[in-house]
Every structure is written in C-alpha cells, then in structure tokens.
N, C-alpha and C positions, 0 to 999 in steps of 0.2 A: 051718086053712088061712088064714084072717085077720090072726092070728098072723103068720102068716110072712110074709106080702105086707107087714103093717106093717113088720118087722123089715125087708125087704127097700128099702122106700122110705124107712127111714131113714136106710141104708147108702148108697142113691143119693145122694139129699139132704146126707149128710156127704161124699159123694166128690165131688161137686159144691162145694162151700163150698170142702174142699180145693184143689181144682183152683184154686180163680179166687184162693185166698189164695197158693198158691205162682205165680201167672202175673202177679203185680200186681208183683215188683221186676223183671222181666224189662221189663215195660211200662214203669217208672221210666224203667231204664236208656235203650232206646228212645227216650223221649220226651227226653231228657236231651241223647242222640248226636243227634237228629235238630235242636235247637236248637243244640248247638255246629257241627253241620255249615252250619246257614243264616247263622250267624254266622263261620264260617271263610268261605264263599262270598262275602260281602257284602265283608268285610275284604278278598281276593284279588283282585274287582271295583274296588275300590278305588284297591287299587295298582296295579293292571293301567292304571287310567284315568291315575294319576298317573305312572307310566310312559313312557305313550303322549303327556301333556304333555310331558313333558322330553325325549323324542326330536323332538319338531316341535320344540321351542326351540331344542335342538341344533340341528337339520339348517337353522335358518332363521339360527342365529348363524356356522353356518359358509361358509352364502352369501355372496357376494359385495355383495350389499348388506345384509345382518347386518353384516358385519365393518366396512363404512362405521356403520352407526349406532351401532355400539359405539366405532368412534373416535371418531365428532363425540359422543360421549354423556362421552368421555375429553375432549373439549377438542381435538380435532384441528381443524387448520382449513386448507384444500387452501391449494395455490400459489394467488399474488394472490388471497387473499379474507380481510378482517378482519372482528375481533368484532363483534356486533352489543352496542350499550351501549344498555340500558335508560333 
C-alpha cells in the first residue's frame, strides 16, 4: 500500500511540473500582448493630444484675428500705417 501512494504522488508531482511547464508560454505571450497594448495606448494618447493641438491652431488661425496675425506676421500693414524701423 505505500507503494502505491508513492507511485501515486509521483505522478501528481510530475502532472503538476507538467502543468506549469506548458502554462509558462501562454504567460510569455500575455505578458508580451499586455506590454504592446500599454505601449499602443500611450502612442494613440499621444496623437490624440497632438490632434487636439492642431484643431485649436486650426480653429484659432481661422478667426478673424488669426487671419490678421498671419498677415501682419506676412508683412501686411493696414491703410495709413507704416513700418516700424528698428
């Protein structure tokens, strides 16, 4: 009877090792997805922000005093008014 109860916890024992030796690329992969997904997040964060820059610049160059500072920034200079000389 001792006998067998060994034989039998050696078969746990090896089914166990098994178990955690096939469950270790499963966890690679995992741990792998879950690092490209923080780093896909971070990236899309990102551009999202740089996005949302270029819509306010947009929306502020197409105002009506955007569109004056991009001409006086051109060298516009209104009716009666001259250069200022350094």
């Amino acid at each position: 009877m001792r006998k067998k109860s060994r034989i039998n916890a050696v078969i746990i024992v090896l089914a166990v090792i098994t178990g955690i030796g096939l469950s270790l690329k499963p966890w690679r992969v995992y741990i792998k997805q879950r690092a490209d997904t923080a780093r896909q997040v971070r990236e899309m964060r990102l551009s999202e922000s740089k996005q949302e820059a270029l819509l306010q610049q947009q929306a502020q160059r197409r105002s009506s005093i955007g569109q004056e500072e991009q001409a006086r920034e051109s060298g516009y200079l209104g009716p009666g008014e001259a250069p200022i000389k350094p």
